[in-house]
RODONU-694017 format. One record per residue (C-alpha): x, y, z; residue in one letter. Coordinates in Angstrom, 2 decimals, always signed. Layout:
N
@xx:X&yy:Y&zz:Z&vexkol:A
...
% end
This chain:
309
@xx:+5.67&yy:+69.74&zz:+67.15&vexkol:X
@xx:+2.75&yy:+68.02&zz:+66.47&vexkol:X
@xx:+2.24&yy:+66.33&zz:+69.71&vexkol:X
@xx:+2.68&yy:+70.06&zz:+71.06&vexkol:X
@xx:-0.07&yy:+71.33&zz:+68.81&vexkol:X
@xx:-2.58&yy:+68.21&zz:+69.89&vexkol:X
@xx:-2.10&yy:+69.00&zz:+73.47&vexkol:X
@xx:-3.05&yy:+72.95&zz:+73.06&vexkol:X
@xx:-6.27&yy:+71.86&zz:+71.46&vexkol:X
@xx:-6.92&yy:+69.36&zz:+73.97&vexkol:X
@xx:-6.51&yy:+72.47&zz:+76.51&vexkol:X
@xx:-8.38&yy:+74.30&zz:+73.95&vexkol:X
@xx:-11.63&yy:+72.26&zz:+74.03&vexkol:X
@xx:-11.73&yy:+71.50&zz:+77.62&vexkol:X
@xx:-11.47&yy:+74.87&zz:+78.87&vexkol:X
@xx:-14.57&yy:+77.56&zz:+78.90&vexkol:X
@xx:-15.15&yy:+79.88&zz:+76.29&vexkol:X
@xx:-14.22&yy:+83.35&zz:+76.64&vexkol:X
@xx:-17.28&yy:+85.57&zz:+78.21&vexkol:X
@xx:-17.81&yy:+88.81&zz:+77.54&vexkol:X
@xx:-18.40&yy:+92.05&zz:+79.69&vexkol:X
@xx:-22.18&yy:+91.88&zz:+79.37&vexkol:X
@xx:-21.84&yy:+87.96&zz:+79.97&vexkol:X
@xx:-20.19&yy:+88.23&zz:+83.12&vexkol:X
@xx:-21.89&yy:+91.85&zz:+84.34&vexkol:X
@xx:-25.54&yy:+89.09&zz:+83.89&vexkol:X
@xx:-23.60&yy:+86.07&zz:+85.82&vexkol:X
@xx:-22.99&yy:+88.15&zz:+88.65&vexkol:X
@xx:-26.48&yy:+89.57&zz:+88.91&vexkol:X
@xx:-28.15&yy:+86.00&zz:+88.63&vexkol:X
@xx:-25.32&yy:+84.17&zz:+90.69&vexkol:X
@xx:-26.97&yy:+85.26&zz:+94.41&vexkol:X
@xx:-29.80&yy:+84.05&zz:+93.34&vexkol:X
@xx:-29.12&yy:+80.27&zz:+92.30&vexkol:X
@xx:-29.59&yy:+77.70&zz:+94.72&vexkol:X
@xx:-26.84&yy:+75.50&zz:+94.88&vexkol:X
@xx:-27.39&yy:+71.38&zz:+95.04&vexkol:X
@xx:-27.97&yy:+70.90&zz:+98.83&vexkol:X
@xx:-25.88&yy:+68.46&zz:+100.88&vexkol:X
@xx:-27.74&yy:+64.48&zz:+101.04&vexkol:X
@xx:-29.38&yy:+64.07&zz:+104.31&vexkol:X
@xx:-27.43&yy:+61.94&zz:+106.58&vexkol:X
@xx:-29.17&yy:+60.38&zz:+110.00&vexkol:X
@xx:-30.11&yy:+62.74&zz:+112.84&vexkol:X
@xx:-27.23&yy:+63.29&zz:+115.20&vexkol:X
@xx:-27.09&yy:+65.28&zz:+118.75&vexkol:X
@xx:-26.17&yy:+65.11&zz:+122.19&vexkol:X
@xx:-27.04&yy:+63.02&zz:+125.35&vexkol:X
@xx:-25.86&yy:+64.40&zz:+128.43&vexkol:X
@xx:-25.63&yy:+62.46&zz:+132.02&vexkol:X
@xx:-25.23&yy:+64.89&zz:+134.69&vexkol:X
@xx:-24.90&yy:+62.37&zz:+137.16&vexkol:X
@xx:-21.44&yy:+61.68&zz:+136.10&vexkol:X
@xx:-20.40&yy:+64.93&zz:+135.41&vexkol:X
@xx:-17.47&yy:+65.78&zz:+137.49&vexkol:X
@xx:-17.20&yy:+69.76&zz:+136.25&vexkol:X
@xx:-13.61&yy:+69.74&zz:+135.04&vexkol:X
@xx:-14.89&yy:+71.89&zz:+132.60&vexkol:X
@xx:-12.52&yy:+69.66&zz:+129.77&vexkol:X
@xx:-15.80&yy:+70.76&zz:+127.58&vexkol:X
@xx:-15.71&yy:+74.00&zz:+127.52&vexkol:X
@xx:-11.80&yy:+74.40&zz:+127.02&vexkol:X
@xx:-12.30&yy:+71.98&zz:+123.67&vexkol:X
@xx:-15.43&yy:+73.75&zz:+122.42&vexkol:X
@xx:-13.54&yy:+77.15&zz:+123.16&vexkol:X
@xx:-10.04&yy:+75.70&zz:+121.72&vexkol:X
@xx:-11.35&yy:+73.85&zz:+118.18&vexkol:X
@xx:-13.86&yy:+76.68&zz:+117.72&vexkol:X
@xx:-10.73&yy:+79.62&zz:+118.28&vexkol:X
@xx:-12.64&yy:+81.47&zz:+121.06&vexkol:X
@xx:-11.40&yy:+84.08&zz:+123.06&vexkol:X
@xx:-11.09&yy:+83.60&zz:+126.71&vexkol:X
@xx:-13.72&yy:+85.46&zz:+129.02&vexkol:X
@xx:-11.09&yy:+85.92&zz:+131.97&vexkol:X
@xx:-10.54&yy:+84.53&zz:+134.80&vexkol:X
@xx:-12.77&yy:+86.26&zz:+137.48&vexkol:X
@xx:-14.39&yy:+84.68&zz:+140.24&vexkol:X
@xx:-18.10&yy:+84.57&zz:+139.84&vexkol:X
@xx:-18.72&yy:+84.06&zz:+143.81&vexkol:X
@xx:-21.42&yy:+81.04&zz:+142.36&vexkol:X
@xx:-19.32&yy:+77.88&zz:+143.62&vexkol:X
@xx:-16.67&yy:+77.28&zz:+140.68&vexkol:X
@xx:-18.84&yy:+78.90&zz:+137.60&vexkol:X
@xx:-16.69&yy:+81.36&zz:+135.80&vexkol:X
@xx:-18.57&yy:+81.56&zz:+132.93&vexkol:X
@xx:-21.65&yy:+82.03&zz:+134.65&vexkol:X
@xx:-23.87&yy:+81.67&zz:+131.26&vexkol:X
@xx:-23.88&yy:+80.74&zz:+127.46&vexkol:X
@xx:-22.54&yy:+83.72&zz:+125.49&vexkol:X
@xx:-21.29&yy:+84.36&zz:+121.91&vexkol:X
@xx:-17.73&yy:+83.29&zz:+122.96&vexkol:X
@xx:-18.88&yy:+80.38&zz:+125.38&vexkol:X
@xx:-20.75&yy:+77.69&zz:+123.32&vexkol:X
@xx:-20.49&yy:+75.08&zz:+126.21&vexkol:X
@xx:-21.01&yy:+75.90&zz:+129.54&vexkol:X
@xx:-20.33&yy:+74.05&zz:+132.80&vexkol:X
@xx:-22.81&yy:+74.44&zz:+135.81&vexkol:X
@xx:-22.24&yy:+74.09&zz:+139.47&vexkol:X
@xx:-25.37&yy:+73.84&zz:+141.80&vexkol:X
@xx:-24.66&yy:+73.55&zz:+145.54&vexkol:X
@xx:-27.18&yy:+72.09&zz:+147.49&vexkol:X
@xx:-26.21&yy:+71.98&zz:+151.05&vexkol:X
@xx:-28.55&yy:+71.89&zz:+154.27&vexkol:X
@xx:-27.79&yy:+74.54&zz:+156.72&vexkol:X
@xx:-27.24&yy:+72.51&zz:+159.38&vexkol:X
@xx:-23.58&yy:+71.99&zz:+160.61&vexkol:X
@xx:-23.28&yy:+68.62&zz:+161.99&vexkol:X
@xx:-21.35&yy:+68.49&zz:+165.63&vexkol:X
@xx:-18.65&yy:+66.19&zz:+166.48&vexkol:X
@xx:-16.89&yy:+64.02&zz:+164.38&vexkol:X
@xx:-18.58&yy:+62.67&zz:+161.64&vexkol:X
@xx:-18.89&yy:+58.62&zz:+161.41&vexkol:X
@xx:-20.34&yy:+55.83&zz:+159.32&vexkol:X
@xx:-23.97&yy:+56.08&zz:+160.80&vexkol:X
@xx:-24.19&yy:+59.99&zz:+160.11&vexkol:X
@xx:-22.83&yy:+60.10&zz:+157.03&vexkol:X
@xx:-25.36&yy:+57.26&zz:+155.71&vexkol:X
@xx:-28.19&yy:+59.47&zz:+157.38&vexkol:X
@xx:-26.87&yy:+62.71&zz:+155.67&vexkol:X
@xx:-29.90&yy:+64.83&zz:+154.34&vexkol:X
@xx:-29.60&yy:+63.85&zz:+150.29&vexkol:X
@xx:-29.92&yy:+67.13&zz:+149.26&vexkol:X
@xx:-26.05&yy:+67.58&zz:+150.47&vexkol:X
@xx:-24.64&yy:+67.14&zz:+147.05&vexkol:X
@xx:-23.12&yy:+68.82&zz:+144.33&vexkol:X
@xx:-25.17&yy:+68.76&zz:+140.43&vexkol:X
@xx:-22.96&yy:+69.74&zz:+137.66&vexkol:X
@xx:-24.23&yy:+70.12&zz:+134.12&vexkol:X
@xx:-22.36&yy:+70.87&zz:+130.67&vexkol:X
@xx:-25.18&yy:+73.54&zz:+129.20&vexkol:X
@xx:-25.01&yy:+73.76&zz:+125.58&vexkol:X
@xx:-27.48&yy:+74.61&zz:+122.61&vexkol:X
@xx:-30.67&yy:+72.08&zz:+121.99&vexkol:X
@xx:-30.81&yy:+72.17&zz:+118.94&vexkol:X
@xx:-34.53&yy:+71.28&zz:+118.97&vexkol:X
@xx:-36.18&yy:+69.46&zz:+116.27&vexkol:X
@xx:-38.87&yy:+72.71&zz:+115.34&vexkol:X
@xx:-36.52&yy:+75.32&zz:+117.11&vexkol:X
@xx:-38.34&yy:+78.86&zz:+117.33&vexkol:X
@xx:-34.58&yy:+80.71&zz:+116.37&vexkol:X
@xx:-35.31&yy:+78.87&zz:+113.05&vexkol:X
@xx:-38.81&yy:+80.11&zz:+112.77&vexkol:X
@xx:-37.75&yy:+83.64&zz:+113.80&vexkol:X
@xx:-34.97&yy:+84.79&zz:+111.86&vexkol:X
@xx:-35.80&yy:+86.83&zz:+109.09&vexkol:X
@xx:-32.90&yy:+86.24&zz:+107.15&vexkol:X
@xx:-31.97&yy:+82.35&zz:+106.55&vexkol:X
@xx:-28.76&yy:+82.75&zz:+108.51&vexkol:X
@xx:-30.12&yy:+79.69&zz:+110.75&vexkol:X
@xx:-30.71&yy:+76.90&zz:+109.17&vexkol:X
@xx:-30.89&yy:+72.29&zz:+109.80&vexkol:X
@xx:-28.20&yy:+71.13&zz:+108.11&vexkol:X
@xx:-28.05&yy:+67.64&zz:+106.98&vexkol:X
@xx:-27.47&yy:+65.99&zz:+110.31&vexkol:X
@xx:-30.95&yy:+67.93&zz:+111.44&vexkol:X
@xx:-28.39&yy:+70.65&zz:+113.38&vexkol:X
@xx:-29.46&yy:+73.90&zz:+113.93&vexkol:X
@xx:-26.69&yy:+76.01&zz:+112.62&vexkol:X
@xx:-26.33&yy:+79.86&zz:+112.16&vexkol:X
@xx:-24.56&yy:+81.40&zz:+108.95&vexkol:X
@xx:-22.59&yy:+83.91&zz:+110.39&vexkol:X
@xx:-22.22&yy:+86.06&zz:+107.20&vexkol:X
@xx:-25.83&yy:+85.95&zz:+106.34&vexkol:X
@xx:-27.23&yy:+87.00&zz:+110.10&vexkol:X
@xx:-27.70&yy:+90.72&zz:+109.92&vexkol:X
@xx:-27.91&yy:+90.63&zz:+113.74&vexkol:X
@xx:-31.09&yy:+91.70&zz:+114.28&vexkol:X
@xx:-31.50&yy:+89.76&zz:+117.52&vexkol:X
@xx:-35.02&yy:+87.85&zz:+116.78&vexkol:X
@xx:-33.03&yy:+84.53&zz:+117.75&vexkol:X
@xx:-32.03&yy:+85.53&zz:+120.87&vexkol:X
@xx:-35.83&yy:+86.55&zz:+121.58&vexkol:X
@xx:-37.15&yy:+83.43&zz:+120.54&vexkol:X
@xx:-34.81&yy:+80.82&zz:+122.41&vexkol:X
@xx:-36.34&yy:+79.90&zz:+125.70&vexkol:X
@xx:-33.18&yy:+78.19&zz:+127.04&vexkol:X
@xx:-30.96&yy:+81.53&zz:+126.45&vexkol:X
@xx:-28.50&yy:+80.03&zz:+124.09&vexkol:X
@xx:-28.01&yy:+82.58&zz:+121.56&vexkol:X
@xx:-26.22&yy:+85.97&zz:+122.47&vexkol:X
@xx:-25.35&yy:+88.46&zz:+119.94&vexkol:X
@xx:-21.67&yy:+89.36&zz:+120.01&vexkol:X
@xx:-20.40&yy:+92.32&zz:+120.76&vexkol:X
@xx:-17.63&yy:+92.53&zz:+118.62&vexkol:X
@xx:-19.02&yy:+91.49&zz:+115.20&vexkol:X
@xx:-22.77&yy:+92.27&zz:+115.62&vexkol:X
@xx:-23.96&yy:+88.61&zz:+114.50&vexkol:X
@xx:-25.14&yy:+85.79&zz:+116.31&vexkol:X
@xx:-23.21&yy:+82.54&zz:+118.02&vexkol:X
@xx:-23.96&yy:+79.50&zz:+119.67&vexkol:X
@xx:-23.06&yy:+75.67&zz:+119.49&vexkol:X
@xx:-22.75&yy:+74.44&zz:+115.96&vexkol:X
@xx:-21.99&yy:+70.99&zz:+117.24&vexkol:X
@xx:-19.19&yy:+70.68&zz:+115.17&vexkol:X
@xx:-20.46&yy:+70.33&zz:+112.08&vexkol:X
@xx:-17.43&yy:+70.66&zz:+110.44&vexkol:X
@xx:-15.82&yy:+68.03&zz:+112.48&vexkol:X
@xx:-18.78&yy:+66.08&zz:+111.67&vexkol:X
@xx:-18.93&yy:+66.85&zz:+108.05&vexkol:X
@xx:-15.09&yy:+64.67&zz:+108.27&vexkol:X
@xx:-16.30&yy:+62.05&zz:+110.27&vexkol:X
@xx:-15.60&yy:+63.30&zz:+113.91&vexkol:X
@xx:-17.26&yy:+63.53&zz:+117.01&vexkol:X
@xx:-17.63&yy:+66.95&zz:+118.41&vexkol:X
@xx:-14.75&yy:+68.34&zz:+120.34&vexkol:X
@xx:-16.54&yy:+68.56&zz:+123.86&vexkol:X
@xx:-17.71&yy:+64.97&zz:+123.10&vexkol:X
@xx:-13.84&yy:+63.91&zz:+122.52&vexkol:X
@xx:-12.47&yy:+65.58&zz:+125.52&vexkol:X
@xx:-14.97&yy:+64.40&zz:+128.06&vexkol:X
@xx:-13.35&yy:+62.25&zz:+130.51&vexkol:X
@xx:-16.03&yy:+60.82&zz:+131.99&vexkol:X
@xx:-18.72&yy:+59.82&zz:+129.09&vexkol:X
@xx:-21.03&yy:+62.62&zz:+130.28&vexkol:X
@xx:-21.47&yy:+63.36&zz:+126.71&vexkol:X
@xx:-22.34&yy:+61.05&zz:+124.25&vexkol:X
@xx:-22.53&yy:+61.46&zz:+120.62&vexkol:X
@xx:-24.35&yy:+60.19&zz:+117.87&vexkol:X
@xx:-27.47&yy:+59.06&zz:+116.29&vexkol:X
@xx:-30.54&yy:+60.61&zz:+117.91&vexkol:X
@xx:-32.26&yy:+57.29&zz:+118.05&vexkol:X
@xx:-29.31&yy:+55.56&zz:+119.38&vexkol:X
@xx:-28.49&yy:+58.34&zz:+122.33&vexkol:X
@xx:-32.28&yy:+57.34&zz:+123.06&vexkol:X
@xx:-32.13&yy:+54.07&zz:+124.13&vexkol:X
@xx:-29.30&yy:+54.45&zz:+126.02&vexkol:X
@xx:-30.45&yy:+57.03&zz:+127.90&vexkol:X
@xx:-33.94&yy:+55.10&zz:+128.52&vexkol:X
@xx:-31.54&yy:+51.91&zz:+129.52&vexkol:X
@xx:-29.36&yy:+54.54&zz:+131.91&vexkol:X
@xx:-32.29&yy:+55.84&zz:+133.35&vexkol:X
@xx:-33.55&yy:+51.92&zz:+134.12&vexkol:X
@xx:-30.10&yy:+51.41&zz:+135.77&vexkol:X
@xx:-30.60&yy:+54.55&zz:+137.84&vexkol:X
@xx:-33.71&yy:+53.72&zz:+139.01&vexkol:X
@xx:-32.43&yy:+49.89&zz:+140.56&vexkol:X
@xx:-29.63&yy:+51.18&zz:+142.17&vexkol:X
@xx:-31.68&yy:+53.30&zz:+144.11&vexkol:X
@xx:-32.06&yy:+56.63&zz:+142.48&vexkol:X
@xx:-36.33&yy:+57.36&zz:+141.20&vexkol:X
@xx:-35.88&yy:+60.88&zz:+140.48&vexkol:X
@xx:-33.85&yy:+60.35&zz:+137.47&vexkol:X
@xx:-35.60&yy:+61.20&zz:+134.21&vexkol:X
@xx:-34.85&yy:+62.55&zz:+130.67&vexkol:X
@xx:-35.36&yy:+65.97&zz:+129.51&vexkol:X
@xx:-36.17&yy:+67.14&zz:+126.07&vexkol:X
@xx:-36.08&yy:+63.39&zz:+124.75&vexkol:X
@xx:-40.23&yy:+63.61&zz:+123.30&vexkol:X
@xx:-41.87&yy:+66.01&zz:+122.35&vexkol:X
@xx:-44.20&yy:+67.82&zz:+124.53&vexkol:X
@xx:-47.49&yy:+69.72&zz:+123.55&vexkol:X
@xx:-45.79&yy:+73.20&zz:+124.10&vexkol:X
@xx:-42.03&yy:+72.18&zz:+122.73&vexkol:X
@xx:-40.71&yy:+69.77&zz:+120.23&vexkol:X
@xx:-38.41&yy:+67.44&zz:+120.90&vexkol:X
@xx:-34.79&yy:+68.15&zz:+121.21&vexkol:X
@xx:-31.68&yy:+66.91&zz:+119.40&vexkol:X
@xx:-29.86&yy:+67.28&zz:+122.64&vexkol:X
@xx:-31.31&yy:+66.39&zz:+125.57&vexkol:X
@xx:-30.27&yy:+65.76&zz:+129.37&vexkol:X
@xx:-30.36&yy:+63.28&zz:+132.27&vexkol:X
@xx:-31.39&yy:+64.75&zz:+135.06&vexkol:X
@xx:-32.02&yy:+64.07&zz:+139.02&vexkol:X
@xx:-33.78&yy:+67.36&zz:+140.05&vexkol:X
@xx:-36.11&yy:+69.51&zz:+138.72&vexkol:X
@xx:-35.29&yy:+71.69&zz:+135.63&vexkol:X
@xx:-35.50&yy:+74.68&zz:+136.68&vexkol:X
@xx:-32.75&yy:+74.07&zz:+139.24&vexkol:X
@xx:-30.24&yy:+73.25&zz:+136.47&vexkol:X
@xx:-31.36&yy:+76.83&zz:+135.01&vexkol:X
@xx:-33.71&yy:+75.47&zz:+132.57&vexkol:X
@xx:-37.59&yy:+76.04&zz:+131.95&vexkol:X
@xx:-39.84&yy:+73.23&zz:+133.58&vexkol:X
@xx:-42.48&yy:+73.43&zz:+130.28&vexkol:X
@xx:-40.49&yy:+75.13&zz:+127.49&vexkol:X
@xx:-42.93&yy:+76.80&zz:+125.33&vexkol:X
@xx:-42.37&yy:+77.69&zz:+121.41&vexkol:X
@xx:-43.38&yy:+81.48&zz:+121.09&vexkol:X
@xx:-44.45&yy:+80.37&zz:+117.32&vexkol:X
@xx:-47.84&yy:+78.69&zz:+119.46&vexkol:X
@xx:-48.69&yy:+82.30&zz:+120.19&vexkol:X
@xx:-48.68&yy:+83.68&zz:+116.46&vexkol:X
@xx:-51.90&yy:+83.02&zz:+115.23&vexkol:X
@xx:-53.51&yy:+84.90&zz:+118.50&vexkol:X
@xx:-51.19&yy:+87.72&zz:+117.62&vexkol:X
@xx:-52.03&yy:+87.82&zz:+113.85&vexkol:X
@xx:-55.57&yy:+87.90&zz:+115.41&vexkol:X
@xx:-55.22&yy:+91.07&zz:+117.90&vexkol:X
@xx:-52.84&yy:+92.49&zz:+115.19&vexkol:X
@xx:-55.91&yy:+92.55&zz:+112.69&vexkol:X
@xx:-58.39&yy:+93.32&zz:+114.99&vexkol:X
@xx:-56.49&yy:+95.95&zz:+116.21&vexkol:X
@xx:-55.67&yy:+97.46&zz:+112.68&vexkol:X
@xx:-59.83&yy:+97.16&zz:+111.83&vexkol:X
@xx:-60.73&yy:+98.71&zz:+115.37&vexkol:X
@xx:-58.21&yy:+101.67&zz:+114.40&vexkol:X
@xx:-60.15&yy:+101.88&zz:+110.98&vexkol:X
@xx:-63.34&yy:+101.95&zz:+112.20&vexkol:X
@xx:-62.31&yy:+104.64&zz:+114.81&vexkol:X
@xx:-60.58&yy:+107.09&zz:+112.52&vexkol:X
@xx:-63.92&yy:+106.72&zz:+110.15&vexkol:X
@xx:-66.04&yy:+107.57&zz:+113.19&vexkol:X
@xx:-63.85&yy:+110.84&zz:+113.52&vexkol:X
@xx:-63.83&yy:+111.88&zz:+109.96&vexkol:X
@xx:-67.57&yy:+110.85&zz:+109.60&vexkol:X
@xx:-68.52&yy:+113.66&zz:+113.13&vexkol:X
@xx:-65.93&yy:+116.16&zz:+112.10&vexkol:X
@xx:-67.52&yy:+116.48&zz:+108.76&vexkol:X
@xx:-69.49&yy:+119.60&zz:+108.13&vexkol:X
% end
């Protein structure tokens, strides 16, 4: 009996004290407006992509649509080479582009050794897994109006879902077209490279299902140097054009926590040449904005000023 009694008071002390009506009617007031401890900062991670060893199985896309539970887009022909997908939507985080580039010219006869080792070197196919940048200063962070996008601790841009109030100024800002509004919920998607996978220790899904290394994961500074070294190694064995996109920072766009190998320009993989951060243009707007405001002022005083008797 005693023992009994000594373990209710144990339970007794431990446990909170009763709150009252008014007590809890005031917690739930003050509670949205708390910040809660945020996460410790853990080392900058992203994506490296080579496209020159992309092989467009599209293994990507099916993992980022299969751990993320999104719905299928169908299975219509496009008419552009093997592209179903066609873009980035809110229900295609990762997607796989084909470019064809194929001379006009039909070769006649059968083809042999000496011909094909003269073939024009724009016969080839480029295939790139598209996906979100997640740049370092990314104007869809500046832009929204709410706090729904945010840099986690891994320096991610990542959207809160049940804060965006889809008002669409992400999907203005982006210059790469990542974010799309969906039409069945009203907020904004795109890539969150698996942050919760990341959050247990995993690398992202498309990462993980890639057969051929296209995509590596990990620390930004380590993707770095081995795309600098991969680039090297392109560049002995024959192939100058290769470069890196969206590894520095430019004087128009930051740098980007996922950034490509490429062997063409950008704009044939379907991305902008100079990217440009919108936020560049504010303080010009702010300007015209005011002196638009004081030219309106100074008109409608002109008015009143002649129309008085």
């Amino acid at each position: 009996m005693a023992s009994r009694e000594k373990e209710l008071s144990a339970l007794t002390q431990t446990s909170d004290p009763p709150r009252g009506q008014l007590s809890e009617l005031l917690g739930r007031l003050v509670y949205p407006f708390r910040r809660g401890k945020p996460p410790e900062p853990r080392p900058p991670t992203g994506f490296y992509t080579d496209t020159t060893v992309c092989i467009g199985c599209k293994a990507c896309e099916v993992a980022c649509k299969q751990w993320n539970q999104l719905p299928s887009d169908g299975f219509n022909w496009s008419g552009n080479s093997y592209d179903n997908t066609t873009e980035l939507s809110a229900t295609t985080w990762r997607h796989v582009k084909f470019i064809e580039q194929f001379s006009a010219e039909v070769p006649s006869g059968l083809a042999t050794l000496d011909t094909l080792s003269n073939e024009q070197a724009l016969n080839r196919w480029l295939m790139m897994s598209d996906h979100c940048k997640h740049c370092l200063a990314a104007p869809c962070h500046q832009a929204c109006p709410t706090g729904a996008i945010i840099q986690n601790e891994f320096e991610n841009v990542y959207i809160q879902a049940d804060i965006c109030n889809g008002c669409s100024c992400c999907v203005a800002a982006c210059p790469f077209g990542v974010i799309t509004r969906s039409d069945l919920g009203g907020h904004s998607h795109k890539c969150t490279l698996c942050y919760d996978r990341q959050r247990d220790g995993l690398e992202p899904a498309c990462a993980k299902a890639c057969p051929t290394k296209s995509i590596h994961f990990g620390p930004i500074e380590e993707l770095r140097e081995q795309a600098r070294k991969r680039v090297e190694e392109l560049h002995q064995r024959g192939v100058p054009q290769a470069y890196l996109y969206g590894d520095v920072p430019t004087e128009t766009y930051s740098e980007m926590h996922s950034f490509y190998l490429l062997v063409d320009r950008p704009s044939v993989y379907g991305l902008p040449d100079s990217p440009f951060n919108p936020w560049l243009h504010m303080m010009g707007d702010y300007v015209r904005s005011v002196a638009g405001g004081l030219a309106a002022i100074a008109v409608l005083l002109l008015v009143v000023f002649l129309l008085k008797p």
